[in-house]
LUMGULUM-178325 format. One line per 3 residues: number of its first residue (from 1); for each residue x, y, z of C-alpha. Coordinates in steps of 0.05 Angstrom, whole numbers, always signed. Each point is the difference from the previous one (the first is absolute). Example, Ala and Ser with C-alpha at 12.3 -4.5 7.8 and 13.67 -1.06 7.14 Angstrom:
1) +246,-90,+156  +27,+69,-13
// end
This chain:
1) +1589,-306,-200  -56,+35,-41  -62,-5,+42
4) -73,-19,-30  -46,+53,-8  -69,+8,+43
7) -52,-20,-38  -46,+58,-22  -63,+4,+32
10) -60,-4,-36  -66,+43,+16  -57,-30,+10
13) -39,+5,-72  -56,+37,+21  -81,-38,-21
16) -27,+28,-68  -69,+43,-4  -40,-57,-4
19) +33,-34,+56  -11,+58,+52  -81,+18,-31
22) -17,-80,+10  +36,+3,+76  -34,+62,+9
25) -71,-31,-27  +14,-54,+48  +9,+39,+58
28) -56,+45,-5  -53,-69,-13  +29,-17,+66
31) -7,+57,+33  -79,+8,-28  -14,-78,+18
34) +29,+17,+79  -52,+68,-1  -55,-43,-26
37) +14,-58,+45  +11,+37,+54  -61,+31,-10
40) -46,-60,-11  +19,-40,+62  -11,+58,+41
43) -70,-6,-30  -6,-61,+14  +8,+10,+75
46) -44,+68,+5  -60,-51,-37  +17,-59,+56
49) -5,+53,+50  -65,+23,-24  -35,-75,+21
52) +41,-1,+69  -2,+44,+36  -39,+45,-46
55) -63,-39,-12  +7,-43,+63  -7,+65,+49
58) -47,+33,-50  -56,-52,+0  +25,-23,+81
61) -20,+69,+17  -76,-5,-34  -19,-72,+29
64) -19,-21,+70  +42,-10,+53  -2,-82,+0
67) +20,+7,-73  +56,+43,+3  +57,-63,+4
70) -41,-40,-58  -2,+56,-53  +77,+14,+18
73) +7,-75,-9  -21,-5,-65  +32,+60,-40
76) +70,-34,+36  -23,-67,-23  -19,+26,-75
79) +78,+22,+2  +14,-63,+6  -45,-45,-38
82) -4,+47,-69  +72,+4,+4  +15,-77,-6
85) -61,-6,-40  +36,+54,-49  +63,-37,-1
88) -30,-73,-8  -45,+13,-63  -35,+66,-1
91) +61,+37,-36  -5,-39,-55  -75,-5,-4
94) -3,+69,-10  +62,+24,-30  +17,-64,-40
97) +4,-1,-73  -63,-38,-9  -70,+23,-48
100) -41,+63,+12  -46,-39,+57  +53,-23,+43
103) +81,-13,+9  +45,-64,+11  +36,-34,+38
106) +70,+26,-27  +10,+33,+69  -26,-49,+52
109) +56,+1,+55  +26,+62,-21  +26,-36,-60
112) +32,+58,-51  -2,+57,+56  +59,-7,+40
115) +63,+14,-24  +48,-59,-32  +69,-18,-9
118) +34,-6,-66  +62,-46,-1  +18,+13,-73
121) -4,+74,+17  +26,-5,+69  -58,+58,+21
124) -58,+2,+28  -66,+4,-47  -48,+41,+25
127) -79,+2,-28  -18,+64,-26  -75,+27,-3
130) +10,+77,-29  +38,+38,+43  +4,-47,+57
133) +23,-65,+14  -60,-49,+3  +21,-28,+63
136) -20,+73,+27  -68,-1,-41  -18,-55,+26
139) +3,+24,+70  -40,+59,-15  -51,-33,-40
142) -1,-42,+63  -13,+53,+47  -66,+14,-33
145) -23,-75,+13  +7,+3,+65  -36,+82,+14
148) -58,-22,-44  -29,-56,+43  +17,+43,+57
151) -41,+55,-21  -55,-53,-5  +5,-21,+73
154) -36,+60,+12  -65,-24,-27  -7,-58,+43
157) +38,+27,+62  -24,-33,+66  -47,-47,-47
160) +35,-57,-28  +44,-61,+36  +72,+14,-18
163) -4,-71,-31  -49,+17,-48  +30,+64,-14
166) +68,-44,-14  -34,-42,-55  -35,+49,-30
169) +60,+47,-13  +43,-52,-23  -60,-13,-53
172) -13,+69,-12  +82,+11,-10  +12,-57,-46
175) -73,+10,-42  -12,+64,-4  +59,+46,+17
178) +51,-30,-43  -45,-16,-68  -23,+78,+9
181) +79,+26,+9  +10,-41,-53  -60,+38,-45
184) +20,+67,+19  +73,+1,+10  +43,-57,-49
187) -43,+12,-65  -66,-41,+20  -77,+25,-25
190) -1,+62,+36  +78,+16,-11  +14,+74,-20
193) +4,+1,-86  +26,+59,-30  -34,+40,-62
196) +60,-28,-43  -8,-72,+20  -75,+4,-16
199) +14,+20,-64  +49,-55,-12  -49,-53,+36
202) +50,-16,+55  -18,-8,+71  -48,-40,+33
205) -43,+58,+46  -66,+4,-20  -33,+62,-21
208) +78,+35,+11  +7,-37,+63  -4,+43,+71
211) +60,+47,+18  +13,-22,+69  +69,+40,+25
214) -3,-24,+77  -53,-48,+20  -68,+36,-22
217) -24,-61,-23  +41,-54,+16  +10,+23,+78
220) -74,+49,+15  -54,-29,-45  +23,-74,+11
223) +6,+16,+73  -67,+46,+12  -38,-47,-44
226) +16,-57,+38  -5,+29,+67  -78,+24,-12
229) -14,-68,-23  +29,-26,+66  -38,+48,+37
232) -68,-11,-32  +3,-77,+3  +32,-4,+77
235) -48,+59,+25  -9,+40,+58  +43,-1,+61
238) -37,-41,+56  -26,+59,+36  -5,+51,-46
241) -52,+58,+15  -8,-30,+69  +58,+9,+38
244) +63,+54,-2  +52,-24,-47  +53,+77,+4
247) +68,-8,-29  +40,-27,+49  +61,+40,+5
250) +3,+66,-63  +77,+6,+15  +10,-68,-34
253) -33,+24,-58  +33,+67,-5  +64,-27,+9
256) -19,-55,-57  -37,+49,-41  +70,+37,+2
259) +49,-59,-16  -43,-15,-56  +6,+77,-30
262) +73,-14,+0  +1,-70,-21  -43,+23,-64
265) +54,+39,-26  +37,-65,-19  -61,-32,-21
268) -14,+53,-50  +65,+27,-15  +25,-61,-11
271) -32,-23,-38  +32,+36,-60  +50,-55,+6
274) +60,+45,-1  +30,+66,+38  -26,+54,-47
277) -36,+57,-20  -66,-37,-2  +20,-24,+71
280) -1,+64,+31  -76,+19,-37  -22,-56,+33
283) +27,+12,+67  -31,+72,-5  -66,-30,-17
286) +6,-46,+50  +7,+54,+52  -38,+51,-26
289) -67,-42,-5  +14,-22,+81  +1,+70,+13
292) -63,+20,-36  -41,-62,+20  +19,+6,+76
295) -14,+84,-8  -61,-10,-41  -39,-51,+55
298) +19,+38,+61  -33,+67,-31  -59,-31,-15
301) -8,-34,+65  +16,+63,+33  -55,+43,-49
304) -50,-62,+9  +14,-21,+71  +26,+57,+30
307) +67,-23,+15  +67,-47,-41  +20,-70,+31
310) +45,-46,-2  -29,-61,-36  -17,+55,-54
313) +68,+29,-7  +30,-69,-9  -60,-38,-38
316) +5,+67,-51  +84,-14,-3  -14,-69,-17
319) -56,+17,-47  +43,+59,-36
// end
């Protein structure tokens, strides 16, 4: 009997050019979204660490004894409060596509953040914003809502009920924070216009808008300018000129003063929104400025007073 021959095995047809560039283009977008993912949520953790422990031992260290627990208390409350506040409605006040004034409610919940499920596809769909999934923006965007009432605290430390202090930060969060985000940051009155759009009478920004990389207006001047108001209308401390009122322990505020030098790197850094170039200016700014500022005070209290200290080193860090 004649038997059947094996059948002839076939290569495997190997993918055309276009084939290989487009799985090669695909792998590399993945590989750049993991670096600048990566990246940002590691920022967003260096910025939460800058309001506890960082701001929580730097102003602990400055206040009174009795006051110590009730400052700590409310930079771990703020955590708290600006981050549900954040997720509730104050994304999509400030980031929602709304008018130049003010955003929507497009985002209340978190609605259009998170990540979704496509049946049809069978893959998950996941919200982009540039280079970054929004879900990931929105937790850094989020980080500054809850450092820039902290910074605040500072202002009224040891003179307001923690009540009070509640309401008015939830007010202050919700009316003023978000609206001026919203300005600054998603194309508002004072959003950043380029030359090119002036000339084509796009954007909204008035007078070429204000270029605001990481928080100079939105985070500082809304925070400095509502802290001197705070201090001006509650007034002195009860006690003030009459009896002693030292800092109450200076290693709390080095060690704070410190966490926030580090914690600033991913406030600033990252707030180029990706892992690049850019990124790593900022960073050296970042560190640089510390450097001089903390430098630059203790020499002139040394020329001008004889000798450097601590509260000068670290106010001149946090100052640089």
């Amino acid at each position: 009997a004649q038997g059947v021959a094996p059948e002839t095995m076939q290569p495997p047809m190997e993918p055309d050019l276009e084939t290989r560039v487009d799985n090669v283009t695909k792998l590399a977008n993945e590989a750049a979204l993991a670096g600048h993912n990566g990246w940002m949520l590691v920022s967003c953790a260096l910025v939460l660490f800058m309001t506890a422990p960082g701001l929580a031992m730097f102003y602990s260290g400055l206040v009174r004894k009795k006051n110590v627990l009730g400052v700590m208390m409310q930079c771990i409350f703020l955590m708290g409060l600006m981050t549900v506040i954040w997720a509730l409605w104050g994304y999509s006040l400030a980031f929602g596509e709304g008018g130049p004034w003010i955003g929507n409610f497009d985002h209340v919940f978190m609605e259009g953040v998170q990540s979704d499920w496509d049946a049809e596809a069978n893959a998950p769909v996941v919200p982009m914003s540039g280079t970054i999934p929004t879900l990931t923006f929105m937790l850094f965007q989020g980080m500054f809502i809850i450092i820039t009432p902290a910074l605040i605290c500072g202002a009224f430390a040891e003179r307001m009920k923690f009540s009070t202090m509640v309401v008015f930060i939830v007010l202050w969060g919700t009316l003023v924070y978000c609206p001026l985000c919203h300005w600054v940051w998603d194309g508002g009155i004072l959003g950043f216009v380029t030359t090119a759009d002036i000339e084509a009478g796009a954007g909204n920004g008035w007078a070429g808008g204000a270029l605001d990389f990481a928080g100079g207006t939105v985070v500082h001047i809304s925070s400095g300018v509502s802290a001197l108001i705070c201090a001006l209308l509650i007034g002195r401390r009860l006690g003030y000129g009459s009896e002693p009122m030292p800092p109450h322990n200076l290693t709390y505020t080095a060690l704070g003063a410190a966490m926030l030098w580090v914690g600033w790197f991913g406030f600033n850094a990252g707030s180029q929104l990706a892992s690049d170039d850019l990124t790593a200016s900022a960073f050296a700014v970042t560190h640089f400025s510390a450097a001089a500022g903390a430098v630059s005070w203790a020499v002139f209290e040394w020329i001008t007073r004889g000798k450097p200290t601590l509260l000068g080193a670290c106010s001149g860090a946090v100052a640089g």
